[in-house]
RONUMI-979758 format. One record per atom (N, C-alpha, C): atom name; x negated, y negated, z. Coordinates in nm, 4 decimals. Example, Ala and Ser with C-alpha at 12.3 -4.5 7.8 and 13.67 -1.06 7.14 Angstrom:
2
+------+----------+----------+----------+
| atom |     east |    north |       up |
+------+----------+----------+----------+
|    N |  -1.3190 |   0.5690 |   0.7800 |
|   CA |  -1.2300 |   0.4500 |   0.7800 |
|    C |  -1.3200 |   0.3300 |   0.7800 |
|    N |  -1.2850 |   0.2250 |   0.7080 |
|   CA |  -1.3670 |   0.1060 |   0.7140 |
|    C |  -1.2900 |  -0.0030 |   0.7870 |
+------+----------+----------+----------+
//
This chain:
83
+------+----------+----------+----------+
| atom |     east |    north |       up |
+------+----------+----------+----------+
|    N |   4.1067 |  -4.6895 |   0.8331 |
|   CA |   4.0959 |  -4.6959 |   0.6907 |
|    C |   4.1855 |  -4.5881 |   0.6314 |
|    N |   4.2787 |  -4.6480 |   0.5592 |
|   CA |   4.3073 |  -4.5527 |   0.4336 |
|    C |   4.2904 |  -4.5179 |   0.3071 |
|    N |   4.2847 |  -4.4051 |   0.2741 |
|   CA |   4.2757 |  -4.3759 |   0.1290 |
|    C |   4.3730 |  -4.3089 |   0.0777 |
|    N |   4.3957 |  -4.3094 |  -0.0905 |
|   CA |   4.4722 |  -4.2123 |  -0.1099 |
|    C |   4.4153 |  -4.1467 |  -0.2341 |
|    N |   4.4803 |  -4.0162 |  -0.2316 |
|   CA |   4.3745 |  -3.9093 |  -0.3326 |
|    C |   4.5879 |  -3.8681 |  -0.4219 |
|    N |   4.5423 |  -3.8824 |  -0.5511 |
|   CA |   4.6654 |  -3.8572 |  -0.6000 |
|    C |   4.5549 |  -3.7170 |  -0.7198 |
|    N |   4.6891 |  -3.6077 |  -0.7160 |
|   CA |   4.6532 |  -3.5075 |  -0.7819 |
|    C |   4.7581 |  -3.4368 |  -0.8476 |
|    N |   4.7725 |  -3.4612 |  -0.9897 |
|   CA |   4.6270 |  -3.4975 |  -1.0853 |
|    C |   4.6401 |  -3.6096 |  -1.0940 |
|    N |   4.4921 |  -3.6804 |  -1.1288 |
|   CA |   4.4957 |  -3.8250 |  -1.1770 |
|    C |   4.5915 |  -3.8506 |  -1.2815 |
|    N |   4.6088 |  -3.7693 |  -1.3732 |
|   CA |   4.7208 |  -3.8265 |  -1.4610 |
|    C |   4.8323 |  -3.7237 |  -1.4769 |
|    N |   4.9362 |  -3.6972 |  -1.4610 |
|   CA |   5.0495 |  -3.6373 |  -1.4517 |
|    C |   4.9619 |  -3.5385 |  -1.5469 |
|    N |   5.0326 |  -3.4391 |  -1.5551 |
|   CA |   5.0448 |  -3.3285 |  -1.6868 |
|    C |   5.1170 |  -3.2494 |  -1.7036 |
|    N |   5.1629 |  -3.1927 |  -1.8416 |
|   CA |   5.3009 |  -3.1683 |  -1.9071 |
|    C |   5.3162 |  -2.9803 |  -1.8832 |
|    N |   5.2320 |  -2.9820 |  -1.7453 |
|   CA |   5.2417 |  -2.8398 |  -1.7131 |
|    C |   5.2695 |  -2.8217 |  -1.6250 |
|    N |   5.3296 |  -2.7387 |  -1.5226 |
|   CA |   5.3208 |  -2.7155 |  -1.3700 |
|    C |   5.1572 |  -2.6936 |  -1.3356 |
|    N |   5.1008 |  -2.7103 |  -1.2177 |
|   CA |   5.0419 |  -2.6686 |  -1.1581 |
|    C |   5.0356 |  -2.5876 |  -1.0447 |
|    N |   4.9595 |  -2.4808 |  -1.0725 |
|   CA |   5.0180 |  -2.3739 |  -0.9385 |
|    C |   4.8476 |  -2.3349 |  -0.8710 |
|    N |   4.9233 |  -2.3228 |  -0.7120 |
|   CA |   4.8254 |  -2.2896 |  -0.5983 |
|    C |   4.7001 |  -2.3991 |  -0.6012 |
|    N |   4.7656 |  -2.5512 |  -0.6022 |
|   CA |   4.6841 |  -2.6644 |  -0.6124 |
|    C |   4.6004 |  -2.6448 |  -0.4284 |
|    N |   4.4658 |  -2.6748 |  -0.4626 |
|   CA |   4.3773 |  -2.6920 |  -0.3170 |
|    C |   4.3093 |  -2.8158 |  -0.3702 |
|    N |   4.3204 |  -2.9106 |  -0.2310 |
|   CA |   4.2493 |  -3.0409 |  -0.2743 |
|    C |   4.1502 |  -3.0705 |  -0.1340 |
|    N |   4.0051 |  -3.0816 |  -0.1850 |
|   CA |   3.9363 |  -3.0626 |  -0.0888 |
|    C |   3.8581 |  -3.1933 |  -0.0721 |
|    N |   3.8140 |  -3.2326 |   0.0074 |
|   CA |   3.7295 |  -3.3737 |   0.0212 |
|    C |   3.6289 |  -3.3587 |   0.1643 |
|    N |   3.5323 |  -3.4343 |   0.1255 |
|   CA |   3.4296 |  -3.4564 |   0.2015 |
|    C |   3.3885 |  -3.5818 |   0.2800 |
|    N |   3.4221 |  -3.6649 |   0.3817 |
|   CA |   3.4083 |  -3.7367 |   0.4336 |
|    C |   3.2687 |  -3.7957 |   0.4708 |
|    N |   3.2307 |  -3.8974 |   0.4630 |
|   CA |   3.1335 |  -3.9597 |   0.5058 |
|    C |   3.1066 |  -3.8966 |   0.6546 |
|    N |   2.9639 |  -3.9152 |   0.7209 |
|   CA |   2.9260 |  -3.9011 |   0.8467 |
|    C |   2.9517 |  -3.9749 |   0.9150 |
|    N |   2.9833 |  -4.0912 |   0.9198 |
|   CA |   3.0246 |  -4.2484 |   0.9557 |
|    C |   3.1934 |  -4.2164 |   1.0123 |
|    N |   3.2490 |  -4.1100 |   0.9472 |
|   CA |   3.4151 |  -4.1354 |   0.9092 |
|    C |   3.4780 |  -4.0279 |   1.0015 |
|    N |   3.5384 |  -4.0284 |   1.0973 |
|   CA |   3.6363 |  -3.9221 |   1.1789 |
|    C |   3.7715 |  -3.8729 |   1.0814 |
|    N |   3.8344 |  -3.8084 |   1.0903 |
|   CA |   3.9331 |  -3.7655 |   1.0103 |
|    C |   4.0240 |  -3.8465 |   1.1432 |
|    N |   4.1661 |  -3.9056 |   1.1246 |
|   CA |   4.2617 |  -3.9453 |   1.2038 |
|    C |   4.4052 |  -3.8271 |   1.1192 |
|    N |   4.4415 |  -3.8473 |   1.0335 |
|   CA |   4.5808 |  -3.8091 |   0.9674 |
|    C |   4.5773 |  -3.7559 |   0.8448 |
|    N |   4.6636 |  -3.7046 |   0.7837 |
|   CA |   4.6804 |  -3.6658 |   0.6310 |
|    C |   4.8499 |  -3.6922 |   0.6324 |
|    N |   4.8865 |  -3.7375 |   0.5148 |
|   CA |   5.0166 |  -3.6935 |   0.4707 |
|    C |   5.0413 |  -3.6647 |   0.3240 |
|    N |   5.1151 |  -3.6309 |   0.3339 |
|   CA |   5.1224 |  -3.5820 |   0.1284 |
|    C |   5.2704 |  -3.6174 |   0.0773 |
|    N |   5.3325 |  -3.6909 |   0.0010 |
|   CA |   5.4457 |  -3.6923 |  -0.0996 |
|    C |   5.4091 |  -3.6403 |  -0.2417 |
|    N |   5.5077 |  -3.5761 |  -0.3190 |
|   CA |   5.5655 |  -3.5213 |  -0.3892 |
|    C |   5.6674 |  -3.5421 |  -0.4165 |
|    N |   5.6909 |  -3.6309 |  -0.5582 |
|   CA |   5.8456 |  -3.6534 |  -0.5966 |
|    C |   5.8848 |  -3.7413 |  -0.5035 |
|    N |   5.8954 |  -3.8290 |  -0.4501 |
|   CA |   5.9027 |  -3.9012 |  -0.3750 |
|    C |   5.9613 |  -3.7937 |  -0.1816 |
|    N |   5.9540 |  -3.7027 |  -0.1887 |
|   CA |   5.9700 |  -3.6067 |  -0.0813 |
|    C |   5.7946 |  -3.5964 |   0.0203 |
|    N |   5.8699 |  -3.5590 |   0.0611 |
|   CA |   5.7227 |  -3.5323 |   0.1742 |
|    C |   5.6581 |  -3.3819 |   0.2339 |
|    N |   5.6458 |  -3.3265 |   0.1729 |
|   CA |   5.6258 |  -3.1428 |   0.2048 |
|    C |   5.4876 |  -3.1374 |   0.3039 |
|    N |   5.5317 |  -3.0587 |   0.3424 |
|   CA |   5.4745 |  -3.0036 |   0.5038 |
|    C |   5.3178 |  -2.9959 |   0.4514 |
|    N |   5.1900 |  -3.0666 |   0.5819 |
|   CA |   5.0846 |  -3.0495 |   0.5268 |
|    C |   4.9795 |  -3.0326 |   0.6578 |
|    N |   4.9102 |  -2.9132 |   0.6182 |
|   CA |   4.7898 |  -2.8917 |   0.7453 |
|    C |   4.6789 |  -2.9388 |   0.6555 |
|    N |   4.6205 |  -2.9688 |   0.7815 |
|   CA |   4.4608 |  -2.9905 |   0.7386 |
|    C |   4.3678 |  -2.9145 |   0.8058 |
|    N |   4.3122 |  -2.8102 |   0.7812 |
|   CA |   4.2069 |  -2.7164 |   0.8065 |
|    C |   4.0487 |  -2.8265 |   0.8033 |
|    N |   3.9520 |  -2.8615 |   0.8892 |
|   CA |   3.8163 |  -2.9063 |   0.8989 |
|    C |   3.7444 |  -2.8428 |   0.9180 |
|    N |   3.6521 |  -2.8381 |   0.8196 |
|   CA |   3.5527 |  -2.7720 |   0.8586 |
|    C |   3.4011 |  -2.8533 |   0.8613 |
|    N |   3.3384 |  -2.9083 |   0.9278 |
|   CA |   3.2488 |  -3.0410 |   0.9495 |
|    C |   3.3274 |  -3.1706 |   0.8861 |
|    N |   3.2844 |  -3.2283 |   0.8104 |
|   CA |   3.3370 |  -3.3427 |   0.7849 |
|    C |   3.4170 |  -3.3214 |   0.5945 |
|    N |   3.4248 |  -3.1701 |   0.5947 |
|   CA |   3.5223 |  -3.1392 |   0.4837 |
|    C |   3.6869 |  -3.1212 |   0.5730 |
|    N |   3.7206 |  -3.1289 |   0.4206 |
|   CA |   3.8903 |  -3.1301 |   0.4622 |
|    C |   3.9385 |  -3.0400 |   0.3183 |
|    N |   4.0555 |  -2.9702 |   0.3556 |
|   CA |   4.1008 |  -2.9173 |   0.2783 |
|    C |   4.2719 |  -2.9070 |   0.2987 |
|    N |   4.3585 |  -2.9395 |   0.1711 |
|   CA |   4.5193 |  -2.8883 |   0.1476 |
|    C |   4.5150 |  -2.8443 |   0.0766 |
|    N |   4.6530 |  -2.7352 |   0.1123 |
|   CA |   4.7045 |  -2.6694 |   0.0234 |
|    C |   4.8747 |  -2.6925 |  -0.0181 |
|    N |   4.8483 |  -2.7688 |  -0.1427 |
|   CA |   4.9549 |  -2.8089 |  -0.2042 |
|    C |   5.0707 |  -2.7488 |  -0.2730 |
|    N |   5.0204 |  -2.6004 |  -0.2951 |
|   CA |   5.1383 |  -2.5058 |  -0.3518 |
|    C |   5.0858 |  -2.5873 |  -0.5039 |
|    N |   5.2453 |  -2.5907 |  -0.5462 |
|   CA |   5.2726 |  -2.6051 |  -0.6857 |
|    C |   5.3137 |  -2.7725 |  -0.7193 |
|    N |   5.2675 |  -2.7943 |  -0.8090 |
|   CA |   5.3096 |  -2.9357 |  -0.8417 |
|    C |   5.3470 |  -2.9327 |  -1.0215 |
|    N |   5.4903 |  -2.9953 |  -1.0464 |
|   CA |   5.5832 |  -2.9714 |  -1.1484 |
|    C |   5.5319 |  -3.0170 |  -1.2445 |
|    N |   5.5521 |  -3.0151 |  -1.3901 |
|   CA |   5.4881 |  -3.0597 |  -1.4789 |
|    C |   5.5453 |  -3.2290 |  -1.4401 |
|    N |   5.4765 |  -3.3247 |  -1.4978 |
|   CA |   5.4818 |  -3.4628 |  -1.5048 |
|    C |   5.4885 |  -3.5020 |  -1.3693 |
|    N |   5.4315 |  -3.4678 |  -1.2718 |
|   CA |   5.4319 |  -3.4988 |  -1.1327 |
|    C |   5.3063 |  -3.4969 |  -1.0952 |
|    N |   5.2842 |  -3.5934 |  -0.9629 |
|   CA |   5.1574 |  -3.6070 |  -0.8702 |
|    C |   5.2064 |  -3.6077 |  -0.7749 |
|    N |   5.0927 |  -3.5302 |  -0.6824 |
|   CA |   5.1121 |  -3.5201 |  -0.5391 |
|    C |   5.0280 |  -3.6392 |  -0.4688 |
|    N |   5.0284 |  -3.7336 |  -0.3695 |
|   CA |   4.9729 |  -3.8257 |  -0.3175 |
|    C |   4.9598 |  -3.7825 |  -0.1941 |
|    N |   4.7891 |  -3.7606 |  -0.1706 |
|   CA |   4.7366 |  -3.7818 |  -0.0384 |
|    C |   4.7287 |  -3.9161 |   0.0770 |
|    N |   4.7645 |  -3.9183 |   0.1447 |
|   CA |   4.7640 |  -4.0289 |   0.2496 |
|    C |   4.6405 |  -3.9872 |   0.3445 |
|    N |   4.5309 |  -4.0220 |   0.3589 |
|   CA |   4.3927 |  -3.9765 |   0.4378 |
|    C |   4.3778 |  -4.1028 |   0.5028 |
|    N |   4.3973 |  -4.1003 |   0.6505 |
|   CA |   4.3290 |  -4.2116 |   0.7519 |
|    C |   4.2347 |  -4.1630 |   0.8032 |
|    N |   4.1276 |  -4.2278 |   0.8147 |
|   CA |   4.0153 |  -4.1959 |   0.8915 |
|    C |   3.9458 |  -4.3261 |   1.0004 |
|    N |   3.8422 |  -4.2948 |   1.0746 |
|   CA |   3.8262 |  -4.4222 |   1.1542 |
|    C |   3.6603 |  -4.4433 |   1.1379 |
|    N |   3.6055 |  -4.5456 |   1.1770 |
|   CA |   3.4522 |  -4.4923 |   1.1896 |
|    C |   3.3971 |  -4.4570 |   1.3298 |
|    N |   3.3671 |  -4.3713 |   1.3236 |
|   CA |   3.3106 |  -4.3112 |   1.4541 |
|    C |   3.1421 |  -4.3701 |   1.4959 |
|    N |   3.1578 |  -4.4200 |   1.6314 |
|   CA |   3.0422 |  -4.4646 |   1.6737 |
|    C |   2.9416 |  -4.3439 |   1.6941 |
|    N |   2.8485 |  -4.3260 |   1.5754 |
|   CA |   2.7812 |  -4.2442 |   1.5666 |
|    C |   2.6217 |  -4.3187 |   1.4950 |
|    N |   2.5438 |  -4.2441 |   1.4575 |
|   CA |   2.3918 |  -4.2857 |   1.4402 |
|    C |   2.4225 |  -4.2974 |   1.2681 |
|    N |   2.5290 |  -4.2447 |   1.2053 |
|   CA |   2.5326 |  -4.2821 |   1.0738 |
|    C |   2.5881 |  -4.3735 |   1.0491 |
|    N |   2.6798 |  -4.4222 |   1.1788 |
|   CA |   2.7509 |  -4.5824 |   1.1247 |
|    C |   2.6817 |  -4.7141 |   1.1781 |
|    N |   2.5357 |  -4.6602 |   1.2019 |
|   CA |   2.4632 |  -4.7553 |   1.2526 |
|    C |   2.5689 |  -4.8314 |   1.3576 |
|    N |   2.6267 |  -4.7892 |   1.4145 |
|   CA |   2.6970 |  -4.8396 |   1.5273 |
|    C |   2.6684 |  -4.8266 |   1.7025 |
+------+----------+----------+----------+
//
């Protein structure tokens, strides 16, 4: 499964600086990947876990711009995916 997390939801006419975008995954959900574009570029991206949170750090994002998360995850045969 993919998702994507775009930040900010709507552009804005400011820079944004020292953007962190954090998310929480279902119990059901393994983390597989992250990727991130910017401007149509692709800037370097770790993902730090800590249980089934996730966290990037996006730096700066330009005024009238979004950064787009790419998040794959899988479901893990576990007791929450009734699987």
């Amino acid at each position: 499964m993919t998702y994507q997390i775009t930040v900010p939801g709507t552009p804005m006419n400011t820079e944004l600086g020292n953007v962190v975008v954090s998310d929480t995954l279902h119990a059901a959900l393994g983390y597989v990947s992250a990727t991130a574009t910017l401007n149509v570029s692709a800037p370097p991206l770790t993902t730090p876990q800590s249980g089934q949170t996730l966290t990037w750090a996006l730096g700066t994002i330009p005024a009238g711009q979004q950064a787009v998360i790419a998040l794959t995850t899988r479901v893990d045969n576990n007791t929450s995916a009734n699987a």
